[in-house]
BADO-104180 format. One record per residue: x, y, z of N, C-alpha, C in turn. Coordinates in Angstrom, 3 decimals. Atoms other than C-alpha are relative to their C-alpha. Layout:
! BADO-104180
n.c1/n.c2/n.c3/ca.c1/ca.c2/ca.c3/c.c1/c.c2/c.c3
X/Y/Z/X/Y/Z/X/Y/Z
...
//
This chain:
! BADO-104180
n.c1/n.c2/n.c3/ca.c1/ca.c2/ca.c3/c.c1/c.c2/c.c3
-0.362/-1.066/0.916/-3.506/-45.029/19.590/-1.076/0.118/-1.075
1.343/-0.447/0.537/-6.279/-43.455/17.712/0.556/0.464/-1.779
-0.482/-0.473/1.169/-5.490/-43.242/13.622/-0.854/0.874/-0.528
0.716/-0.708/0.684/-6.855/-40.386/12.250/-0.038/-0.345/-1.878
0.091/0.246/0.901/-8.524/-40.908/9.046/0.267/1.131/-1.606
0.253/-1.390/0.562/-7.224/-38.275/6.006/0.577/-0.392/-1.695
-0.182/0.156/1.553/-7.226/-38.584/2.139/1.318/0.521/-0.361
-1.039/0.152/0.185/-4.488/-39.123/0.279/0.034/1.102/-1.599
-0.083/-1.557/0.778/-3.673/-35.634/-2.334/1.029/0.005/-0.885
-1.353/0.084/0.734/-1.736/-35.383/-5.282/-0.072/1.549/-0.424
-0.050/-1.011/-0.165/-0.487/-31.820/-5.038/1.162/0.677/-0.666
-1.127/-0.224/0.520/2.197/-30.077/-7.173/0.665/1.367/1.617
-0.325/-0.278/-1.526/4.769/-29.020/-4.129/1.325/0.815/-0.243
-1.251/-0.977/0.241/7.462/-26.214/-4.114/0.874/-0.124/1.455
-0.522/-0.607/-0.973/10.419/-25.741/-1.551/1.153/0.987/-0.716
-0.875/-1.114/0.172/12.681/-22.970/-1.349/0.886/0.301/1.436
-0.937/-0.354/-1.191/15.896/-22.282/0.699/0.971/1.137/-0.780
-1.056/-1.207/0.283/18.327/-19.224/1.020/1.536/-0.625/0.272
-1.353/0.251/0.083/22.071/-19.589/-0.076/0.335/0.911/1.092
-0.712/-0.277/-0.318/24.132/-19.045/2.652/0.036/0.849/1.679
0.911/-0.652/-1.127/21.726/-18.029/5.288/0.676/-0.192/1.158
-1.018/0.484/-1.314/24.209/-19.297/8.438/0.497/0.888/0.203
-0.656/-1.113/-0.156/26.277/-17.092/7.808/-0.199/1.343/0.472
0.330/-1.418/0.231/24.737/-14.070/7.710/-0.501/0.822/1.800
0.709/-0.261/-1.152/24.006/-12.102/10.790/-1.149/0.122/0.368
1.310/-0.438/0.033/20.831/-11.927/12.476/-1.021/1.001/-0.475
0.998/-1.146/0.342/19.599/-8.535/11.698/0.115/-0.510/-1.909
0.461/0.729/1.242/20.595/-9.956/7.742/-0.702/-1.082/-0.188
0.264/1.059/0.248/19.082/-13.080/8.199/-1.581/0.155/-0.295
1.492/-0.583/0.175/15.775/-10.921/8.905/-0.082/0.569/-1.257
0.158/-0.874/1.422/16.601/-8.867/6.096/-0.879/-1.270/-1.115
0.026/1.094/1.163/16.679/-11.863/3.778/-1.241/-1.054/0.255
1.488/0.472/-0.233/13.419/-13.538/5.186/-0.576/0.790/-0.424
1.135/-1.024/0.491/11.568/-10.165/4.354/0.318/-0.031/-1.590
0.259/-0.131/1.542/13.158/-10.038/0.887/-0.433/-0.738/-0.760
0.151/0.862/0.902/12.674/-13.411/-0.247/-1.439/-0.344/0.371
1.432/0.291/0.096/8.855/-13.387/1.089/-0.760/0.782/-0.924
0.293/-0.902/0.869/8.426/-10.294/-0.821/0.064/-0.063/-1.704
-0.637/0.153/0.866/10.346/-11.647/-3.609/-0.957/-1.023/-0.665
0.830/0.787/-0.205/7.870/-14.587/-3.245/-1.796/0.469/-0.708
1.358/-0.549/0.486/4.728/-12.756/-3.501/0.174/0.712/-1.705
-0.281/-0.891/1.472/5.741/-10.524/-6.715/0.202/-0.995/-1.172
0.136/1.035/1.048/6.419/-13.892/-8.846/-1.096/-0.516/0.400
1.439/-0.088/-0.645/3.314/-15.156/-7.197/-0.723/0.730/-1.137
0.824/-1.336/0.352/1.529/-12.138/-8.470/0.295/0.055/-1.746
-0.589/-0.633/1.440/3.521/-12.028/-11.793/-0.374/-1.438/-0.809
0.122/1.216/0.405/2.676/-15.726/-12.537/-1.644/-0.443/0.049
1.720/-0.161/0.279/-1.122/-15.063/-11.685/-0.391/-1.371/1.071
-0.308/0.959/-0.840/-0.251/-17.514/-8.537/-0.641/0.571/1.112
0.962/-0.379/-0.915/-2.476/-16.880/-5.435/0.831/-0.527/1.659
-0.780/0.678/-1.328/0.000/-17.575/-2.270/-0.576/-0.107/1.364
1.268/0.593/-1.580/-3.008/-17.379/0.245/-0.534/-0.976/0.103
0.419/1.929/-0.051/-3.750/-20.720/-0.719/0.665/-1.206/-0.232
-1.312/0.782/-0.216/-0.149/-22.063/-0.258/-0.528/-0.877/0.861
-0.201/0.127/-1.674/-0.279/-24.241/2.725/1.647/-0.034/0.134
-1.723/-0.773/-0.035/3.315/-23.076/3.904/0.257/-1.346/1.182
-1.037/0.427/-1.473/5.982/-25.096/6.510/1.162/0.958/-0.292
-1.249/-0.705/-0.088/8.138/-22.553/6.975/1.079/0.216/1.186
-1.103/-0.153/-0.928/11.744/-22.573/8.414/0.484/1.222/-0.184
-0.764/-1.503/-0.485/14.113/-20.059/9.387/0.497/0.793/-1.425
-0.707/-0.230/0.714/15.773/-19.996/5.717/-1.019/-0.296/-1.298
0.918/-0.236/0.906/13.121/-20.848/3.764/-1.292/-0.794/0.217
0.999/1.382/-0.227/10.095/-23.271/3.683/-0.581/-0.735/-1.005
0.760/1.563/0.801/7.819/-26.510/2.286/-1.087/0.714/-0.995
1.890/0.062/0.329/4.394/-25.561/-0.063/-0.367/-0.929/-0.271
0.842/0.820/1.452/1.836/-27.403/-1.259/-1.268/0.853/-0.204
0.983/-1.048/0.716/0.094/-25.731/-3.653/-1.703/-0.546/-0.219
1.511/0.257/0.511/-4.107/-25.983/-4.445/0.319/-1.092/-1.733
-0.078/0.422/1.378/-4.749/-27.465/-7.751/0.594/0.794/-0.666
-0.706/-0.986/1.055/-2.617/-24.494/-9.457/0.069/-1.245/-1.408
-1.108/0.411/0.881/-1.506/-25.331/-12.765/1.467/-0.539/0.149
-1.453/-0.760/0.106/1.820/-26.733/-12.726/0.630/0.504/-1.057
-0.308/-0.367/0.383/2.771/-25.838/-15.863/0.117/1.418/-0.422
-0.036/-1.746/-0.344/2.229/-22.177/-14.659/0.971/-0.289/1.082
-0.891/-0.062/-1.211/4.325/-22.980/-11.574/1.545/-0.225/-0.569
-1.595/0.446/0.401/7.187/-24.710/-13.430/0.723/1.544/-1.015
-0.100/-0.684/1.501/6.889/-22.166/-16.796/0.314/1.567/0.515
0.208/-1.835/-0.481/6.227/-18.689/-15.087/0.821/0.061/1.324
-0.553/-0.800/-1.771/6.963/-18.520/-11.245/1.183/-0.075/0.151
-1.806/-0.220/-0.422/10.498/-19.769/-11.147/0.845/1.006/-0.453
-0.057/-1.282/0.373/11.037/-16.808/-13.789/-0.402/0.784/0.720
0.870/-1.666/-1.059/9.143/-14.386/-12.280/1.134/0.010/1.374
-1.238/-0.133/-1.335/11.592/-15.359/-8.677/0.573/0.431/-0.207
-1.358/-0.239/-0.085/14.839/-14.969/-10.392/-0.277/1.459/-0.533
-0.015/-1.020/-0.095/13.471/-11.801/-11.929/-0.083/1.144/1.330
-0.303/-0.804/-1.208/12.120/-10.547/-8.522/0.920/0.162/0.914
-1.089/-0.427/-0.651/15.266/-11.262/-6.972/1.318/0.516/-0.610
-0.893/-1.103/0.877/17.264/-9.619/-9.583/-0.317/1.212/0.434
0.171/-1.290/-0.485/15.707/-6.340/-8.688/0.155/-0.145/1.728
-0.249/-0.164/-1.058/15.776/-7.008/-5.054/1.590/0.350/0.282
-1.545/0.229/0.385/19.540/-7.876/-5.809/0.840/1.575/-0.600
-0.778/-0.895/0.624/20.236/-4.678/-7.617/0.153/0.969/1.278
-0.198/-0.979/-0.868/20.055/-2.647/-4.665/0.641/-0.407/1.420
-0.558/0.758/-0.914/22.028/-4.401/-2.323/1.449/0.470/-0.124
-1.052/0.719/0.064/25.574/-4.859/-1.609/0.415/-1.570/-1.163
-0.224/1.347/0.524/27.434/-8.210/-3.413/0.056/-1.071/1.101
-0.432/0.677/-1.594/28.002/-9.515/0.373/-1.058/-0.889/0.775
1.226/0.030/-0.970/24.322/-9.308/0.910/-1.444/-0.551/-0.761
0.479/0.542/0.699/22.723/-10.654/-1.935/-1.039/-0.567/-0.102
0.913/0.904/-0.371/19.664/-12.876/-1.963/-0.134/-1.155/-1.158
0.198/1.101/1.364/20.058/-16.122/-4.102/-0.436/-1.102/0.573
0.616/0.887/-0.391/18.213/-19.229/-3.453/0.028/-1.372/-0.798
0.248/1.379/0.662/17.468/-22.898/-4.207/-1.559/-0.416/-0.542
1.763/-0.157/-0.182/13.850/-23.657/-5.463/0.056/-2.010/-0.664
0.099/1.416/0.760/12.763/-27.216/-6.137/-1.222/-0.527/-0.332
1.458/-0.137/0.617/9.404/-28.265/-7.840/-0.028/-1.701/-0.169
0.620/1.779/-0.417/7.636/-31.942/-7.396/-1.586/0.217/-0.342
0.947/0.255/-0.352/4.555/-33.185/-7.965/-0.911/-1.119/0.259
0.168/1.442/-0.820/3.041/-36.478/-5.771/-0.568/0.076/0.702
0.992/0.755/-1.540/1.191/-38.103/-3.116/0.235/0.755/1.243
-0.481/-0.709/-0.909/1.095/-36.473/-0.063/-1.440/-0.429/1.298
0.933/-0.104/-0.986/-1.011/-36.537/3.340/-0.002/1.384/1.056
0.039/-0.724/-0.958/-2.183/-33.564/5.057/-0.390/0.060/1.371
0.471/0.428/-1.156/-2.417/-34.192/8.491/-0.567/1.281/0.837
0.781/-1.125/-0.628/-4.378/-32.045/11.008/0.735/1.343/0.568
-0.746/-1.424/-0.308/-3.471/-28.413/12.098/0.970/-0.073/0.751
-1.350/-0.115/-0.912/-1.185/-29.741/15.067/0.676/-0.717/-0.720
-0.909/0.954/-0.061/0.682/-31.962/13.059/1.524/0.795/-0.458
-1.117/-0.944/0.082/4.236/-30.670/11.914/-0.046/0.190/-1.583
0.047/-0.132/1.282/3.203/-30.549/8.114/-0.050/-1.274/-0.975
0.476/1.014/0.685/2.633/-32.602/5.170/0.736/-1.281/-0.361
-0.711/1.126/0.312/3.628/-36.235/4.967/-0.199/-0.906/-1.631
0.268/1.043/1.379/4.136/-38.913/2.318/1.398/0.544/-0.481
-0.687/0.054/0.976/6.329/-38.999/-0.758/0.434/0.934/-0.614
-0.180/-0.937/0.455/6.435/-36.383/-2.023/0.182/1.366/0.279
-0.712/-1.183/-1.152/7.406/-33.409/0.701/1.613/-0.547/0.318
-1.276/0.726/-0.087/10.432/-36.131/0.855/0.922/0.227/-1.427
-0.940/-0.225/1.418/11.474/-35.882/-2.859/0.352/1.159/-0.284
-0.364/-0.930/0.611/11.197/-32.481/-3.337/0.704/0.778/1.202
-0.865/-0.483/-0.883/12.844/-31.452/0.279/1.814/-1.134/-0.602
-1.408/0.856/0.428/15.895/-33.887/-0.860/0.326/0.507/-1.192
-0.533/-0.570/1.005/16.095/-32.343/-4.206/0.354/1.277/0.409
-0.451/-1.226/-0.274/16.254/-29.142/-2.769/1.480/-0.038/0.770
-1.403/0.050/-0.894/19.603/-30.079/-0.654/0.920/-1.335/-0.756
-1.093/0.240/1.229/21.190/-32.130/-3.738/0.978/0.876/-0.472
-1.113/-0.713/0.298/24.520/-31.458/-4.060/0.311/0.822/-1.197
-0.373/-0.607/1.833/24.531/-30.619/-7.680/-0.978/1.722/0.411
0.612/-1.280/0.480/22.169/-27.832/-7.263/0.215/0.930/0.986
-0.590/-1.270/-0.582/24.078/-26.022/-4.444/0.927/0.408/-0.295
-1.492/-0.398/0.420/27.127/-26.531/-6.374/-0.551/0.672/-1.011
1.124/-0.838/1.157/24.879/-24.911/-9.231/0.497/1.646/-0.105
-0.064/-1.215/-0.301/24.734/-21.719/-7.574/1.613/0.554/0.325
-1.683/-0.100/-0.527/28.565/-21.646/-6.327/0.700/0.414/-1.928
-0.527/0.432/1.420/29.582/-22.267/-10.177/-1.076/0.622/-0.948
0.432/-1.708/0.306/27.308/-19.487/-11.351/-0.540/1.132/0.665
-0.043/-1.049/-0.855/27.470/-16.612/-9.495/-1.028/1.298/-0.312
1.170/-0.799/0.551/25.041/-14.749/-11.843/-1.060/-0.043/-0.190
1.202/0.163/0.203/22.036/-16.692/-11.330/-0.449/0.166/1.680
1.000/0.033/-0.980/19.500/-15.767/-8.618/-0.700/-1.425/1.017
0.745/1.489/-0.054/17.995/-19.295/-8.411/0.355/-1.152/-0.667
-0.583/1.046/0.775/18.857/-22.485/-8.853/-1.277/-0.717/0.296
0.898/0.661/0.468/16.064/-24.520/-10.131/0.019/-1.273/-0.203
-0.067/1.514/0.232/15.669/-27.977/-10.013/-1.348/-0.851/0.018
1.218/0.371/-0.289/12.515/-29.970/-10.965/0.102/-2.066/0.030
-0.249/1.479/0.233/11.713/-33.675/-10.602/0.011/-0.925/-1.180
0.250/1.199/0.847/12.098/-36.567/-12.865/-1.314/0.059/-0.700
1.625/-0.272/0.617/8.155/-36.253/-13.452/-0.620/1.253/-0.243
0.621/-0.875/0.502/7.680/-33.041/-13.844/0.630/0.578/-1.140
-0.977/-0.083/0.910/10.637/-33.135/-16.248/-0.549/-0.270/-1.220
0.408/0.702/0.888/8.809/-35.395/-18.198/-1.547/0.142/-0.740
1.622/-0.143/0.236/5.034/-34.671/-18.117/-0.088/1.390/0.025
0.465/-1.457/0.207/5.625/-30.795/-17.685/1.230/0.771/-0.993
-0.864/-0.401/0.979/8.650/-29.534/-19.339/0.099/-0.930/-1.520
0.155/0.548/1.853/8.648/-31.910/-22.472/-1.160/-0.192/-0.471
1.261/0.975/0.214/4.855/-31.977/-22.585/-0.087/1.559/-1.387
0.407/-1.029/1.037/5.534/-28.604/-24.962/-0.987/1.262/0.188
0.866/-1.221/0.010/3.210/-26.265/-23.114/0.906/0.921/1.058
-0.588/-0.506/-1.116/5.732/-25.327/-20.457/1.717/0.901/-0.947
-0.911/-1.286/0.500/7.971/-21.636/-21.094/1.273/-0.597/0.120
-1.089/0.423/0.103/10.805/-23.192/-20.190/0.460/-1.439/-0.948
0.215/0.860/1.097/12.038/-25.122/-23.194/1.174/-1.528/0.916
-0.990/1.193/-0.296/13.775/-28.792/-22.287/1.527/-0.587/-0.125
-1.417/0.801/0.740/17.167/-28.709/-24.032/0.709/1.242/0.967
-0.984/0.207/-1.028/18.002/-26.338/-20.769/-0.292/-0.702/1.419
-0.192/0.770/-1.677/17.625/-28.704/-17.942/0.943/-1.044/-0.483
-1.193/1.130/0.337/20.342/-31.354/-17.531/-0.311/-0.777/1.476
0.199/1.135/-1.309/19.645/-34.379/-15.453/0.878/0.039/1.571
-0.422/-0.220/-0.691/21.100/-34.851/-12.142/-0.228/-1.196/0.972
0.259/1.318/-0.758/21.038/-37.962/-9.930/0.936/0.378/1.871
0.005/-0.333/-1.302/21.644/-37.714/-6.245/-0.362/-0.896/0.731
0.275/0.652/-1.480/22.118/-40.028/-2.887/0.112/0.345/0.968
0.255/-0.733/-1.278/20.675/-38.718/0.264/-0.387/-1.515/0.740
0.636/0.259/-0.961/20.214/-40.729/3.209/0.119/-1.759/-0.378
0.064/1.523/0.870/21.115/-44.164/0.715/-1.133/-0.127/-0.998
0.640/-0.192/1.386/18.177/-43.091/-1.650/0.273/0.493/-0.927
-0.156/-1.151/1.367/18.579/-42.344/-5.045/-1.109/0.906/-0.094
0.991/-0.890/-0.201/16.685/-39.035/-5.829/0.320/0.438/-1.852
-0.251/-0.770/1.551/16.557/-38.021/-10.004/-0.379/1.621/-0.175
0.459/-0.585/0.029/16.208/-34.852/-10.663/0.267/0.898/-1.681
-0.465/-1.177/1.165/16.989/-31.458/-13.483/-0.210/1.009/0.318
-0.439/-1.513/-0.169/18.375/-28.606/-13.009/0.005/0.739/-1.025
0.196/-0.370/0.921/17.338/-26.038/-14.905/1.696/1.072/-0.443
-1.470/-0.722/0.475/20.991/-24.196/-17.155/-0.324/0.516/-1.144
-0.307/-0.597/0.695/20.079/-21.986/-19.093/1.186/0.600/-1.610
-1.137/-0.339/0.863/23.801/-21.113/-20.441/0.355/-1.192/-0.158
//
């Protein structure tokens, strides 16, 4: 067995999944892939975020990034705004049935990119921030406010080094901790609450 040799990347790393996506019928399920890529690009765009130099894993309902050197305190401060705005307007023209609200979760850690066939990026940190994204607290989040677009949840470290570091839009006194066991790991996180 032949180990390929590949540097080890500390990359600030976004995932994003759609509430409720099972459900929905196929021709919505397309819908809601086109809106929330669209929805995607326009905070992107509105955050001064460059998404051609994502590297993407994308599933059916949503997918993995890891971002270039971005800023994160443009990723944490601006883009998750900019989302819930772009899917507020996507949202206004909808049905209530048909909605588009999502989970977003923000990390930033170690990681290995392995070569073009592999199935996407390994290490530590594609693990923390896919497990924060499917923490219970922050799907019950969205259930238990019905008026937010996005439920936001960032890690422990970016809690600490980007939201309390004072340069980041979103001020600290709304996130509220959140602790979480997946799989028998603890996972820390904060969800961002506004109200």
């Amino acid at each position: 067995m032949t180990v390929v040799s590949v540097p080890l990347l500390f990359r600030p790393l976004l995932a994003i999944d759609i509430m409720g996506y099972s459900v929905r019928s196929p021709r919505m399920q397309v819908q809601a892939q086109t809106d929330l890529l669209a929805a995607m690009e326009v905070a992107a765009s509105e955050a001064g975020l460059d998404r051609e130099r994502w590297t993407q894993q994308v599933s059916g309902d949503g997918e993995l990034d890891v971002l270039p050197d971005d800023d994160i305190v443009t990723v944490v401060g601006r883009y998750a705004p900019a989302l819930e705005r772009a899917l507020a307007e996507t949202n206004r023209k909808v049905p209530l049935d048909r909605r588009l609200r999502v989970r977003l979760a923000l990390h930033h850690g170690a990681l290995i990119m392995g070569p073009e066939a592999s199935f996407g990026p390994a290490g530590g940190a594609p693990v923390v921030v896919s497990r924060l994204l499917d923490a219970r607290p922050l799907r019950r989040y969205l259930i238990v406010h019905p008026e937010r677009n996005v439920a936001l949840i960032v890690s422990r470290n970016i809690f600490r080094e980007v939201v309390c570091s004072g340069f980041c839009e979103l001020p600290p006194v709304h996130f509220r901790p959140i602790r979480t066991t997946i799989k028998g790991v603890v996972y820390h996180g904060y969800i961002y609450d506004p109200d």
